[in-house]
N, C-alpha and C positions, 0 to 999 in steps of 0.2 A: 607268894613264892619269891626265891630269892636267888642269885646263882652260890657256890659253894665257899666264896668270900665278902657273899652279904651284899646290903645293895649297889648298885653300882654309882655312882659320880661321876656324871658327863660332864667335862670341862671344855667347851666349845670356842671360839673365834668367831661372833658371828659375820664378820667382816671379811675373813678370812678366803682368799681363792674369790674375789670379785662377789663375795655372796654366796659362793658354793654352799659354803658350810650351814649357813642360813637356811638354804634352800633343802639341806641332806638332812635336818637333822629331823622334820616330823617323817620322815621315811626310817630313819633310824629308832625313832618312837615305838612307829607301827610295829616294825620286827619284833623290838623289849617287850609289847605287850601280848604278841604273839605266844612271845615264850614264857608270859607271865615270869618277867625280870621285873624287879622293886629296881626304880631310879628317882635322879634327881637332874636337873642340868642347871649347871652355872656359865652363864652367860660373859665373857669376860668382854672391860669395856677398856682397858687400858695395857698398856705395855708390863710386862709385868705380873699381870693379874691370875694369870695361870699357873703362877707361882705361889703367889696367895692363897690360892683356892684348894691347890692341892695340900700343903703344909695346913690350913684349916683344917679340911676333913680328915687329915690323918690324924690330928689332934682332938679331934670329934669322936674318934674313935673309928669313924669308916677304913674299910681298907682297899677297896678296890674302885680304882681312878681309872677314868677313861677318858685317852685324851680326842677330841672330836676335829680334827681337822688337817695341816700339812705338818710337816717338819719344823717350825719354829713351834707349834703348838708342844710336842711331844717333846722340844727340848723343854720351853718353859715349866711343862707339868714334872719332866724331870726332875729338875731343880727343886721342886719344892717338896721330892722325895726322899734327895737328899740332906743331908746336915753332918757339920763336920768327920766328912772325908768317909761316910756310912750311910748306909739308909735310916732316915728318919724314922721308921716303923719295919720292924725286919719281916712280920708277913704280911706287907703290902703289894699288892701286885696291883700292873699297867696294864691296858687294854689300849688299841690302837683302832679307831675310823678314817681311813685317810679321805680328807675331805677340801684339805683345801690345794692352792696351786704346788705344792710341791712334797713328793713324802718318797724319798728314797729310803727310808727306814725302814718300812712296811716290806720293801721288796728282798730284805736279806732275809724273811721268816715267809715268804712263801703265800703272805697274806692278799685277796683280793682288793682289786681297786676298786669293784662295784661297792655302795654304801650298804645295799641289803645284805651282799653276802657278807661282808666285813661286819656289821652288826650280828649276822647269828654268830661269826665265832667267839661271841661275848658269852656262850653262856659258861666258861670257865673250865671247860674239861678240857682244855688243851692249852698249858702251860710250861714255859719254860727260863730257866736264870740264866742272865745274861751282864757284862761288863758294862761299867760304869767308868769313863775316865774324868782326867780333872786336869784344868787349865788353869795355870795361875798368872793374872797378866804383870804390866808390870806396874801397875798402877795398886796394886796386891787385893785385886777383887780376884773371886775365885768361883769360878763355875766349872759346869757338870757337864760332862755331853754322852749320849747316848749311841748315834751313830757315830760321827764323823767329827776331827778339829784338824783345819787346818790354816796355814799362816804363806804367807806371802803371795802370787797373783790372785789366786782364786780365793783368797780374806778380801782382798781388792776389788775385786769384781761384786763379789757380794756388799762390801760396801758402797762400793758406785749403785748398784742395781737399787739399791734401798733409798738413794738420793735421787733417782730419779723422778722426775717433776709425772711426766706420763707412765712413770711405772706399773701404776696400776691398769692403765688400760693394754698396755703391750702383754700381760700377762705371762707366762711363762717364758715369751722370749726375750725381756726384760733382761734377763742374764745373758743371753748373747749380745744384744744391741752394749750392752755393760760392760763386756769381753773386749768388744773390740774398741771402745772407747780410753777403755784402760790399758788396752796391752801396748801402741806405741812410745807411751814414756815411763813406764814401766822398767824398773831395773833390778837385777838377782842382789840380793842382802847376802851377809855371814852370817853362815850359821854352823851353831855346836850342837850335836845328837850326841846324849849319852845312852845306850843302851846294849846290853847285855853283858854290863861289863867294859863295853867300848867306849871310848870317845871318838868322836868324826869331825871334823870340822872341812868347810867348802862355803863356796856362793851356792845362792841355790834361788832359781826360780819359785817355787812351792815346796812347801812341806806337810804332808797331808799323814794325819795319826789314824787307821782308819780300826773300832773297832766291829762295826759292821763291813758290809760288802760295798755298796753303791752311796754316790753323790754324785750332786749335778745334773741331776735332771735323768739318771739311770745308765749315769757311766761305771761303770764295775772298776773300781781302783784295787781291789782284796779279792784276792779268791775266798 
């Protein structure tokens, strides 16, 4: 048996969230078998890989991807949904297990953080389309983001957080000890917004595009 876009493709971290993910994923097994769901899991071992893995199976002909773990997971599998400036496969559809340290994505669709109940709502009768934006740096790489992009402290913090030597073990508060580390020499940039027609220009601490609700660990920036 299968769910109504065929088998599924579990793209996991297993590193991901200190081992969470690792640890969720034969729980998230048990449920697919439960519901007699047809799977696979691809195990990623590199930066990157969840990008590979998805852009594979959609070219394999599979279509529905499930990404297994926090918020850089579901960006990564993003990406490899899209291809210039469109979905790589127009009926591919995303499944979400939030499993590792961080998923404020999960939280603008209403979805559990338990791994059981987030795996039964895999079996596909509850769908819906949603925005896709696009970054282009200046370096002219160009990525996708699903929830959230955003540029000045809070790009900062998340890159301090990511250098940190103990990051791993501080877990989630990783981004605060990284907050405050960064915010005294920290200074507001210029910036130009064009949008709706407008141009804006100002200093500006943050710039945050938000096309979900939450970031940050489940700060509501959108209604």
């Amino acid at each position: 048996m299968t769910s109504p876009f065929g088998p599924l493709v579990l793209i996991a971290n297993p590193s991901a969230g200190r081992g969470r993910v690792d640890r969720a994923l034969p729980r998230v097994e048990a449920v697919l078998k439960q519901a007699n769901l047809s799977y696979r899991i691809v195990r990623t071992t590199h930066r990157g890989h969840a990008t590979e893995a998805a852009r594979q199976a959609l070219r394999d002909g599979e279509r529905y991807l499930v990404a297994v773990g926090g918020d850089g997971t579901v960006h990564e599998v993003v990406n490899g949904m899209v291809s210039g400036g469109g979905p790589l496969v127009a009926d591919a559809v995303l499944g979400v297990v939030a499993a590792g340290s961080g998923s404020d994505f999960v939280r603008s669709f209403g979805l559990p953080a338990d791994v059981e109940q987030a795996a039964g709502h895999l079996t596909g009768d509850q769908v819906r389309p949603i925005d896709v934006g696009t970054v282009t740096c200046t370096d002219g790489e160009t990525r996708c983001f699903a929830n959230i992009a955003e540029v000045g402290l809070g790009a900062a913090v998340v890159a301090r957080a990511a250098g940190l030597r103990a990051g791993r073990f501080l877990g989630g508060a990783r981004y605060a000890a990284a907050f405050w580390l960064t915010l005294p020499r920290f200074r507001p940039a210029p910036v130009r917004l064009d949008a709706d027609g407008h141009s804006y220009a100002w200093r500006a601490f943050n710039v945050v595009v938000a096309n979900c609700r939450f970031y940050g660990g489940g700060m509501q920036i959108s209604p």
